[in-house]
KOLVEX-210787 format. One record per atom (N, C-alpha, C, O, CB): residue number from 1; residue in three letters; atom name; x, y, z. Coordinates in Angstrom, 3 decimals. Glycine has a CB too. Example, Ala and Ser with C-alpha at 12.3 -4.5 7.8 and 13.67 -1.06 7.14 Angstrom:
<recs>
   seq   type   atom          x          y          z
     1    ALA      N     13.190     -5.690      7.800
     1    ALA     CA     12.300     -4.500      7.800
     1    ALA      C     13.200     -3.300      7.800
     1    ALA      O     14.236     -3.319      8.465
     1    ALA     CB     11.308     -4.473      9.046
     2    SER      N     12.850     -2.250      7.080
     2    SER     CA     13.670     -1.060      7.140
     2    SER      C     12.900      0.030      7.870
     2    SER      O     13.409      1.138      8.039
     2    SER     CB     14.084     -0.598      5.725
</recs>
This chain:
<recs>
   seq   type   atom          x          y          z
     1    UNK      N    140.890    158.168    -50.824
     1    UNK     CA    141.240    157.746    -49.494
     1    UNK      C    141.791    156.334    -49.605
     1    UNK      O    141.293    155.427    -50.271
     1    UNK     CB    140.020    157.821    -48.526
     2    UNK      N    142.896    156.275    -48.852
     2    UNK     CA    143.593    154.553    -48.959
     2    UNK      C    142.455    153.584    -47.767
     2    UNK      O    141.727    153.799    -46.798
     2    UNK     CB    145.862    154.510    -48.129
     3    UNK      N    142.876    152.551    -48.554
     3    UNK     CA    141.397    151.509    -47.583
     3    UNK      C    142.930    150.848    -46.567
     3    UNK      O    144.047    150.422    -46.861
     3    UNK     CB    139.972    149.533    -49.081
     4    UNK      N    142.092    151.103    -45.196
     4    UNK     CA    142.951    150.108    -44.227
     4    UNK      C    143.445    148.831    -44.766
     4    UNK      O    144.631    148.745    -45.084
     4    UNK     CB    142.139    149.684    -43.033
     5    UNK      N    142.683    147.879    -44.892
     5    UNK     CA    142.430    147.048    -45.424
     5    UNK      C    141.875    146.297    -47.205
     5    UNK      O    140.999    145.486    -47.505
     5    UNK     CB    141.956    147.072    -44.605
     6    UNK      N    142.910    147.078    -48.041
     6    UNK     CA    142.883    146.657    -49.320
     6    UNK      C    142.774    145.430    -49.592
     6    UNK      O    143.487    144.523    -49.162
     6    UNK     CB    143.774    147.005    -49.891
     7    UNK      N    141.416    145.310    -50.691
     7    UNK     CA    141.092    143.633    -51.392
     7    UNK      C    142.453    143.286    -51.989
     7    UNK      O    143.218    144.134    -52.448
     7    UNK     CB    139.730    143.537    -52.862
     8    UNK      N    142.651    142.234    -51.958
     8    UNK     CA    143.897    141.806    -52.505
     8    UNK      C    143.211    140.993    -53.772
     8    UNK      O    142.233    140.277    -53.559
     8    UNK     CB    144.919    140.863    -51.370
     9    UNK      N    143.658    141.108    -54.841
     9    UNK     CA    143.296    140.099    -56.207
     9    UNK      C    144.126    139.245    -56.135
     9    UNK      O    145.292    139.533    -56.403
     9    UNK     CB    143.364    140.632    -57.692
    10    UNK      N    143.798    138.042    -55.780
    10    UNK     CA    144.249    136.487    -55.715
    10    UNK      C    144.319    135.780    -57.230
    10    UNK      O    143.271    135.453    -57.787
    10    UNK     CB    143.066    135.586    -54.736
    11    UNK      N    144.988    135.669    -57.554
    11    UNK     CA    144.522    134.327    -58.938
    11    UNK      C    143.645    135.082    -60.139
    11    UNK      O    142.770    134.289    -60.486
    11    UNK     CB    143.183    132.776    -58.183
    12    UNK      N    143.549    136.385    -60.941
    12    UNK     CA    142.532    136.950    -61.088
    12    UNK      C    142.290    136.119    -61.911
    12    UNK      O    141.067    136.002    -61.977
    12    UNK     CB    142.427    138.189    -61.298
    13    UNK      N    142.925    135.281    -62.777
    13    UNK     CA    142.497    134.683    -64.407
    13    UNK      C    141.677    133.541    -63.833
    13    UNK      O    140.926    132.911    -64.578
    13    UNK     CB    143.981    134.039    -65.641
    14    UNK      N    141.816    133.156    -62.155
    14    UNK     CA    141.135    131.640    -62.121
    14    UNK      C    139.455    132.215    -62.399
    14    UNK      O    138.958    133.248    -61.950
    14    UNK     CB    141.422    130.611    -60.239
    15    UNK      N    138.869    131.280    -63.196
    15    UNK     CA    137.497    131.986    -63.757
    15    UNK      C    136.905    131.399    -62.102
    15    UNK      O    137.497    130.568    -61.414
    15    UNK     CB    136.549    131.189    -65.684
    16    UNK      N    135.364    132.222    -61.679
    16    UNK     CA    134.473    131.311    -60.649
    16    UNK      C    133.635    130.423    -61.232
    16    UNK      O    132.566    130.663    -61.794
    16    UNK     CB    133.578    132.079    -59.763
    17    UNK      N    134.237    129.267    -61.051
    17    UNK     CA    133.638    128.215    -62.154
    17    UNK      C    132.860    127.060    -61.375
    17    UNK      O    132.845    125.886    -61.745
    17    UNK     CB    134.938    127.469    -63.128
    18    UNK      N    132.305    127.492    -60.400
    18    UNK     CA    131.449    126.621    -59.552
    18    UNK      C    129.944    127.360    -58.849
    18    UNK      O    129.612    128.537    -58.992
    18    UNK     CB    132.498    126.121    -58.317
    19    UNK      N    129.403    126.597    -58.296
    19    UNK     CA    128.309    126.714    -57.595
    19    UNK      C    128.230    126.871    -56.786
    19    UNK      O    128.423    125.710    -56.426
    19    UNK     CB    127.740    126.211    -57.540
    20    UNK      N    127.991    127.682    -55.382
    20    UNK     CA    127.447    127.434    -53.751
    20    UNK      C    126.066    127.646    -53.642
    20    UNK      O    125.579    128.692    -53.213
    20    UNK     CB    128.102    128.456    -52.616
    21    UNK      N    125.423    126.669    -54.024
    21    UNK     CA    123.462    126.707    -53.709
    21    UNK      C    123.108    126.641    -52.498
    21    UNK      O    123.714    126.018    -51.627
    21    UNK     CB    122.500    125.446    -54.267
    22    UNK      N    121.845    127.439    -52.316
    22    UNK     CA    121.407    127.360    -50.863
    22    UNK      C    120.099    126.939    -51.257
    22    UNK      O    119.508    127.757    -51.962
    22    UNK     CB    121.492    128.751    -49.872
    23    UNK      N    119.443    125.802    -50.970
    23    UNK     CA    118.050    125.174    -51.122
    23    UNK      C    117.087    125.246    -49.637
    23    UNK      O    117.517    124.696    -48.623
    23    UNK     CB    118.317    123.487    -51.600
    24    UNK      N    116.096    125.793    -49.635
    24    UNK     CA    115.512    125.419    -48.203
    24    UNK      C    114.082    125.338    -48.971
    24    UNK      O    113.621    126.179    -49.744
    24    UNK     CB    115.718    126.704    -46.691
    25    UNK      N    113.575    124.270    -48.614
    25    UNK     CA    112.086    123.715    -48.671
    25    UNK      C    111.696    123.731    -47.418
    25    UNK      O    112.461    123.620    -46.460
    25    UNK     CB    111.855    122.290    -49.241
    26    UNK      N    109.824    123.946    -47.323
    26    UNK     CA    109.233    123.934    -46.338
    26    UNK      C    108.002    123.718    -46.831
    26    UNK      O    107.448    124.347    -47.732
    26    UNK     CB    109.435    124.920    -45.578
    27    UNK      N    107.436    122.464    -45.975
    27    UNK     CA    105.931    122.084    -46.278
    27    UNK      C    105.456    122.575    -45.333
    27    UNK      O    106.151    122.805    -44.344
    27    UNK     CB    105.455    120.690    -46.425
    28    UNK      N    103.880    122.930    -45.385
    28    UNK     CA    103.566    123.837    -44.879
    28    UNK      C    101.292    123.172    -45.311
    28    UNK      O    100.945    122.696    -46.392
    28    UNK     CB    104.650    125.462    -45.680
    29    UNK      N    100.550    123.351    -44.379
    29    UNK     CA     99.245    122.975    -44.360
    29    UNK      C     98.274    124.061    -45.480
    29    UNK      O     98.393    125.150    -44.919
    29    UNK     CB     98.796    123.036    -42.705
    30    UNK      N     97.918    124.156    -45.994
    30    UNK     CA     96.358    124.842    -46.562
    30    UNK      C     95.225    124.153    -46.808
    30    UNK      O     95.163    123.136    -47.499
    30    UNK     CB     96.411    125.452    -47.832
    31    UNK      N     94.127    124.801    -46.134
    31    UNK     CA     92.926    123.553    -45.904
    31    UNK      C     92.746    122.384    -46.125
    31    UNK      O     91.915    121.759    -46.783
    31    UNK     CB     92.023    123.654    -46.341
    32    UNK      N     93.884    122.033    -45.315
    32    UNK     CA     94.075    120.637    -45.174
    32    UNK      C     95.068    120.102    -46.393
    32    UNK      O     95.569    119.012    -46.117
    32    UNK     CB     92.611    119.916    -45.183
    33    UNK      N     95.406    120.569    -47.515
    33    UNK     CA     96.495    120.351    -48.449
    33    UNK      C     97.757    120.685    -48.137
    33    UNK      O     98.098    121.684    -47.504
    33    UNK     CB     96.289    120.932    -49.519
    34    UNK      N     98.557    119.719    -48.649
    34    UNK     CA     99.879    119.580    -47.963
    34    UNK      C    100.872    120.497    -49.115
    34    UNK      O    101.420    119.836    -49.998
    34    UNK     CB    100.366    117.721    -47.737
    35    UNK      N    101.037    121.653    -49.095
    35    UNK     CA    102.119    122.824    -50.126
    35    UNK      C    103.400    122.646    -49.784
    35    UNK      O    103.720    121.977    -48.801
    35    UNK     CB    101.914    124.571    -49.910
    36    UNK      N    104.291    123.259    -50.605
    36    UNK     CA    105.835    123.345    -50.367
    36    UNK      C    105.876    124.696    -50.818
    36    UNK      O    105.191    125.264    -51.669
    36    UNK     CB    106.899    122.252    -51.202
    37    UNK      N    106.724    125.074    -50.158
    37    UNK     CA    107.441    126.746    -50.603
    37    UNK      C    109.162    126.104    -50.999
    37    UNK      O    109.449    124.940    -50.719
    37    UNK     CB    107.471    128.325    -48.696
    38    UNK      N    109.781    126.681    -51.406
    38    UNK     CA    110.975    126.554    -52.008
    38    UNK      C    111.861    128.061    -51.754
    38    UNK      O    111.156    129.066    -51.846
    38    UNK     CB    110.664    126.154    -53.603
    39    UNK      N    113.324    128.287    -51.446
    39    UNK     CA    113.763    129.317    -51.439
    39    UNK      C    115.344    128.647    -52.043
    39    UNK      O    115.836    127.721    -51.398
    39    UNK     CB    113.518    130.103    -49.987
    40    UNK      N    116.100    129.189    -53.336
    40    UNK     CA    117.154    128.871    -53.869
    40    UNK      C    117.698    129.818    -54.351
    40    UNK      O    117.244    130.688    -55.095
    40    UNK     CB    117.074    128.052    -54.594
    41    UNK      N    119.038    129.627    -53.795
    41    UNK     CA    120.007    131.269    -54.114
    41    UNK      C    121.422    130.442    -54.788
    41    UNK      O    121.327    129.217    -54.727
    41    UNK     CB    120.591    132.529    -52.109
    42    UNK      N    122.280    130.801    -55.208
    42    UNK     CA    123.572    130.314    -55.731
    42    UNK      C    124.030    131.219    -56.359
    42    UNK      O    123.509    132.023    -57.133
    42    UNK     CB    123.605    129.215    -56.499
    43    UNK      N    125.785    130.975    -55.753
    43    UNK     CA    127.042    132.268    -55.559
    43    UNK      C    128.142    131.242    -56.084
    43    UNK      O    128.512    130.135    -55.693
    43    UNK     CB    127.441    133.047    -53.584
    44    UNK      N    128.498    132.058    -57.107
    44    UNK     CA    130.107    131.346    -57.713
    44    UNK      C    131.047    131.656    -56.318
    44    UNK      O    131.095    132.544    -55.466
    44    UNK     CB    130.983    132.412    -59.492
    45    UNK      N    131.847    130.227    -56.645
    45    UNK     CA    132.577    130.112    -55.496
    45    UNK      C    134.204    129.811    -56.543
    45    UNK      O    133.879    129.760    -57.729
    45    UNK     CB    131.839    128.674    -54.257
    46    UNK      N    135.340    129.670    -56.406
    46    UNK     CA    136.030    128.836    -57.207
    46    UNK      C    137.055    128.729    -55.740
    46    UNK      O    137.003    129.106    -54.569
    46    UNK     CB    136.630    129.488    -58.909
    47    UNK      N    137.929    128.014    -56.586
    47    UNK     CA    139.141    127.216    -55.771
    47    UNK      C    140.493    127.587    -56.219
    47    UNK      O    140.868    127.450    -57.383
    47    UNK     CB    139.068    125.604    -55.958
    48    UNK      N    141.425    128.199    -54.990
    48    UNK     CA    142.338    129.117    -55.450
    48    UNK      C    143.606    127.590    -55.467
    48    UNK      O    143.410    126.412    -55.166
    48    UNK     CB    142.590    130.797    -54.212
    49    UNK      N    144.542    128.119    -55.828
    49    UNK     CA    145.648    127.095    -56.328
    49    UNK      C    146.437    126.069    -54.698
    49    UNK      O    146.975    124.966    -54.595
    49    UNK     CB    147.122    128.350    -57.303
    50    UNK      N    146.117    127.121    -53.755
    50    UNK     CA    146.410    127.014    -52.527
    50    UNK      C    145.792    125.887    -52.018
    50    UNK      O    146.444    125.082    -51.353
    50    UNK     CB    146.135    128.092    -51.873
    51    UNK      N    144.249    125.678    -52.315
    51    UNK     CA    143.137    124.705    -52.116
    51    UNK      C    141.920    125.318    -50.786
    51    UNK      O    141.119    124.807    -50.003
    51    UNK     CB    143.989    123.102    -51.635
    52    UNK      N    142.444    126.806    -51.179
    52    UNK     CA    141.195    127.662    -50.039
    52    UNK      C    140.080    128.006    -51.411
    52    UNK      O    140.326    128.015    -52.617
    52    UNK     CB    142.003    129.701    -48.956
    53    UNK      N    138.955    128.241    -50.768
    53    UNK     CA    137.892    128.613    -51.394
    53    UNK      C    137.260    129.939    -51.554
    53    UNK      O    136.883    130.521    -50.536
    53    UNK     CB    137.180    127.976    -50.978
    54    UNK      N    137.085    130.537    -52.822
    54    UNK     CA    136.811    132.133    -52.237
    54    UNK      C    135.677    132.085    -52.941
    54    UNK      O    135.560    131.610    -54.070
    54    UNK     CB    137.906    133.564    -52.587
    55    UNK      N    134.653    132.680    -52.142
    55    UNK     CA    133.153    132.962    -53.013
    55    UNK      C    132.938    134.633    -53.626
    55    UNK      O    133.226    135.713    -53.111
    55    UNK     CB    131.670    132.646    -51.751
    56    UNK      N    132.423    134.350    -54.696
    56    UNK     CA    132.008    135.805    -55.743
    56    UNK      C    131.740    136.996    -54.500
    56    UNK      O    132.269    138.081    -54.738
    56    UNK     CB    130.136    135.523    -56.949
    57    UNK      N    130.938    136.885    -53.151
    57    UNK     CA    130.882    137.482    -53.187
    57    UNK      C    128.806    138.599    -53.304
    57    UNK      O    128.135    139.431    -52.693
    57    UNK     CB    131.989    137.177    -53.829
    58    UNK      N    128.785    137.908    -54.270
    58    UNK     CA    127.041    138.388    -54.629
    58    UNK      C    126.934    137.365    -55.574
    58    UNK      O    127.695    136.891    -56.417
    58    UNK     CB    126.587    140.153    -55.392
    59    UNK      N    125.098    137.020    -54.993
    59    UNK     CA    124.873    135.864    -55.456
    59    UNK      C    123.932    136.272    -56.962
    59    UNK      O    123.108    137.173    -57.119
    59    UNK     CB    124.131    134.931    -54.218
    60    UNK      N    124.499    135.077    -58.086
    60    UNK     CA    123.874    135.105    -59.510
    60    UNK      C    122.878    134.764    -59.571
    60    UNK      O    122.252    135.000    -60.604
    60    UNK     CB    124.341    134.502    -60.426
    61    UNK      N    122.192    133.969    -58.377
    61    UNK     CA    120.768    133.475    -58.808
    61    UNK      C    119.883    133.715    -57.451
    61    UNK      O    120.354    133.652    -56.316
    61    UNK     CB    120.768    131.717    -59.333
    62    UNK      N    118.731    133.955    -57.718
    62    UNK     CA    117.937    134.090    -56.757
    62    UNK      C    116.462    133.457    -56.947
    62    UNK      O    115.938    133.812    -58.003
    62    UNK     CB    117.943    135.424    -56.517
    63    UNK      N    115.600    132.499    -56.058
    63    UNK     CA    114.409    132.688    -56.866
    63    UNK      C    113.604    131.659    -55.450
    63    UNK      O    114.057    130.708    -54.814
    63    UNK     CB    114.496    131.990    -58.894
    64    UNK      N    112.458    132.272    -55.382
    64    UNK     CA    111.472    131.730    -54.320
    64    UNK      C    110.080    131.759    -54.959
    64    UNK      O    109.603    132.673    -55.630
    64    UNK     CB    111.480    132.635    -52.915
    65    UNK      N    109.374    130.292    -54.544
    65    UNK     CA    108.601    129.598    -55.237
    65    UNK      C    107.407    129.517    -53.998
    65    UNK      O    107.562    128.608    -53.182
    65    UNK     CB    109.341    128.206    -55.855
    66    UNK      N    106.276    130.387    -53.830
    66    UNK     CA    105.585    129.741    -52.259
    66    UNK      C    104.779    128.902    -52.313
    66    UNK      O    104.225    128.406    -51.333
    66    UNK     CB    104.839    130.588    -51.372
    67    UNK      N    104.528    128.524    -53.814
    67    UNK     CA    103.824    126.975    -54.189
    67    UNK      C    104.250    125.963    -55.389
    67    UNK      O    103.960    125.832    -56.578
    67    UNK     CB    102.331    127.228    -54.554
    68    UNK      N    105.106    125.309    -54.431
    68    UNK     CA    106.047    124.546    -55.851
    68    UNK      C    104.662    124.037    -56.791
    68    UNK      O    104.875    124.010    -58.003
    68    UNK     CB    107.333    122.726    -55.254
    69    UNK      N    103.998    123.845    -56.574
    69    UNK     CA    103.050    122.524    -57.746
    69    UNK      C    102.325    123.832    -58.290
    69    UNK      O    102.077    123.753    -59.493
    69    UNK     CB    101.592    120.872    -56.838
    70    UNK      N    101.983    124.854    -57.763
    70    UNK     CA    101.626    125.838    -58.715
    70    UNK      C    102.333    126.587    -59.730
    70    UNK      O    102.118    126.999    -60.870
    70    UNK     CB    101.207    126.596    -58.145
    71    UNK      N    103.395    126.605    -58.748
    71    UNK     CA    104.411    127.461    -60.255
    71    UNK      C    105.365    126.634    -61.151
    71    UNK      O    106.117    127.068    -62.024
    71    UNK     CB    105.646    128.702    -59.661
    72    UNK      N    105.171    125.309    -60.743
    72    UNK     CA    105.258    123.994    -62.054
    72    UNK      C    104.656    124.247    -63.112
    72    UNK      O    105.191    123.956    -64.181
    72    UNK     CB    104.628    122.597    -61.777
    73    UNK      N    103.545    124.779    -63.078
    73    UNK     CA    102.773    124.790    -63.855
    73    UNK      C    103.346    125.718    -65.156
    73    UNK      O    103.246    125.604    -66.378
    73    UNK     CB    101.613    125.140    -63.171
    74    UNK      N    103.893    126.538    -64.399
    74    UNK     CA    104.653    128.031    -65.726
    74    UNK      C    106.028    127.456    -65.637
    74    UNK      O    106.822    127.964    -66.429
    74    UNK     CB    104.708    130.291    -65.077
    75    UNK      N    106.457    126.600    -64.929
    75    UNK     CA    108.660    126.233    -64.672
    75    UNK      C    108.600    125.098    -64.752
    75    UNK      O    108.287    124.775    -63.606
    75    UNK     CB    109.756    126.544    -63.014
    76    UNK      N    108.737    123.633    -65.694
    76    UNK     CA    108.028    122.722    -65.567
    76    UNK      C    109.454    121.763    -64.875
    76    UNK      O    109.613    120.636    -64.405
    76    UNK     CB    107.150    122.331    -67.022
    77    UNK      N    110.265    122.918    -65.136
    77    UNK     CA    111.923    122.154    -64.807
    77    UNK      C    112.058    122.518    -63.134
    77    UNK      O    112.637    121.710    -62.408
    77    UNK     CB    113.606    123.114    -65.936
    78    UNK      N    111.363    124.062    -62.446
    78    UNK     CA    111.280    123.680    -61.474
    78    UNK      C    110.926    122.149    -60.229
    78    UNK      O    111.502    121.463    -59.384
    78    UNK     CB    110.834    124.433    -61.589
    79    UNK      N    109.136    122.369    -61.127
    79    UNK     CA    109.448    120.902    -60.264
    79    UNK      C    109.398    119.707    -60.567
    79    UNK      O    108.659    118.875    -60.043
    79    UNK     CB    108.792    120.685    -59.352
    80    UNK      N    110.637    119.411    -61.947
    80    UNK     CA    111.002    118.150    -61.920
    80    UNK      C    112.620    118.313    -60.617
    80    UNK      O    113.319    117.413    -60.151
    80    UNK     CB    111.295    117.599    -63.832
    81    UNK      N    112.682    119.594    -60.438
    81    UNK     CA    113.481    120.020    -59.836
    81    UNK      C    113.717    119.602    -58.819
    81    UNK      O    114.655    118.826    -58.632
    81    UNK     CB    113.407    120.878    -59.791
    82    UNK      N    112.999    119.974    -57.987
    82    UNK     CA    111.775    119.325    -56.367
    82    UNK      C    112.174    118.262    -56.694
    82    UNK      O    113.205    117.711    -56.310
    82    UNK     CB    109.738    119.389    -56.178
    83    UNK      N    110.983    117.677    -57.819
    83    UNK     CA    110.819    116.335    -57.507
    83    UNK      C    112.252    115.457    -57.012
    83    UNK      O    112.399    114.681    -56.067
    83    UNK     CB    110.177    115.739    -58.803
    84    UNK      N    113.105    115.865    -57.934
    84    UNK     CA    114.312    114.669    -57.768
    84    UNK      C    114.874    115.175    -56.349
    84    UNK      O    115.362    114.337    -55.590
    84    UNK     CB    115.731    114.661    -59.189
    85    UNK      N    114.828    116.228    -56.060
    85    UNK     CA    115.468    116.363    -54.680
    85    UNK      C    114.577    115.899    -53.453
    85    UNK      O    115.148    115.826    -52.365
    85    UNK     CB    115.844    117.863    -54.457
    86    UNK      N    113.248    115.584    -53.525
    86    UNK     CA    112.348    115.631    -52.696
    86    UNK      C    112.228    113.686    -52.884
    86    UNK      O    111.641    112.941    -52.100
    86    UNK     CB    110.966    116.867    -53.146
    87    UNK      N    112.728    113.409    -53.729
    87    UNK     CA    113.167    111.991    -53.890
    87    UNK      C    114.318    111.432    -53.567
    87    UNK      O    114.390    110.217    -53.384
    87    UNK     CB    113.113    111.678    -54.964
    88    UNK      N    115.599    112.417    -53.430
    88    UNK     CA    116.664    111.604    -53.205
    88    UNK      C    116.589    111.921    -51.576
    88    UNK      O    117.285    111.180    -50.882
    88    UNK     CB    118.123    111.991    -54.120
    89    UNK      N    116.047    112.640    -51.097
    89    UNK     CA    116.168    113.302    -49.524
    89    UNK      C    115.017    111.951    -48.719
    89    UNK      O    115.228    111.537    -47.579
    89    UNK     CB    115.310    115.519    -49.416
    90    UNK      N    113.929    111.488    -49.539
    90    UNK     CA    113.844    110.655    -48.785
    90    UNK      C    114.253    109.419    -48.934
    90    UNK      O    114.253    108.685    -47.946
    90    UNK     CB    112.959    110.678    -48.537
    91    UNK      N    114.777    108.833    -50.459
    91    UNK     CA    115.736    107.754    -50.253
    91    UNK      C    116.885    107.901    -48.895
    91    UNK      O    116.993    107.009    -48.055
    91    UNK     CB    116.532    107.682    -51.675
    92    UNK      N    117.444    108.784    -48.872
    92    UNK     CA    118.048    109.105    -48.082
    92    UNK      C    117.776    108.507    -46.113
    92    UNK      O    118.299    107.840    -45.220
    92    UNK     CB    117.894    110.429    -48.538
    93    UNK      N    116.754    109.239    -46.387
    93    UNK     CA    115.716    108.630    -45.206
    93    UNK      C    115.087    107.405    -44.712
    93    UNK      O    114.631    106.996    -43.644
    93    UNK     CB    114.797    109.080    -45.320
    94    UNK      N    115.223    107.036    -45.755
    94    UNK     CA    114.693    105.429    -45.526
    94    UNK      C    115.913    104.586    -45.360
    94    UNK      O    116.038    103.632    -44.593
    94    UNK     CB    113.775    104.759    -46.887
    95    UNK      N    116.925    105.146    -46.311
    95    UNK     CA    118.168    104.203    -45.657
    95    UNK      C    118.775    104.277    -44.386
    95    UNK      O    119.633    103.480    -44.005
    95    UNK     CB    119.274    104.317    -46.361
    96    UNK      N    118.184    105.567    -43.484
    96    UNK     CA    118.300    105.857    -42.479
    96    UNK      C    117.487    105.142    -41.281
    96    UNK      O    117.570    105.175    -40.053
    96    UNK     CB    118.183    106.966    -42.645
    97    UNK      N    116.508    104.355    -42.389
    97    UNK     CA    115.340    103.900    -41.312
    97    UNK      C    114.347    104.815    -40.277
    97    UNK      O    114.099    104.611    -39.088
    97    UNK     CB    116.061    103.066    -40.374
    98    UNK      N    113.926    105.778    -41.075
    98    UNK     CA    113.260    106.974    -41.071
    98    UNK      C    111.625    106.650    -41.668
    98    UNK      O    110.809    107.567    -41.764
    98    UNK     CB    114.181    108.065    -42.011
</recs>
């Protein structure tokens, strides 16, 4: 069957040679201890010659953490991971006067 609407192959040789990450942290209470959950996904995106952006499409990475300092413990790069982001977000903040 012909598709109404055929994918067109743009650029096929341009490789997807980039990143689109999606990070969402959330602190969150347990008896009285202060946890983070973590949710991080990332989809090759590349950049066509034009200077539009086309994403893969389906994402290469997937991975959710519902206690960053616990599962440090087995990912130790996770949360140096955190850490630096959970450091530059509140530098961030303070230069905000936050």
């Amino acid at each position: 069957m012909d598709a109404v609407n055929p994918i067109q192959i743009v650029e096929p040789e341009k490789p997807y040679g980039k990143l689109a990450v999606s990070l969402t942290v959330f602190p969150f209470l347990v008896d009285n201890v202060l946890q983070w959950s973590v949710s991080i996904e990332a989809e090759p995106y590349r950049v066509l010659e034009n200077g539009t952006y086309e994403l893969y499409g389906k994402k290469v990475y997937k991975r959710t953490a519902q206690d960053i300092h616990a599962e440090a413990q087995n990912d130790p790069a996770l949360g140096l991971a955190m850490q630096q982001v959970i450091d530059a977000i509140g530098g961030y903040l303070a230069a905000q006067g936050v």
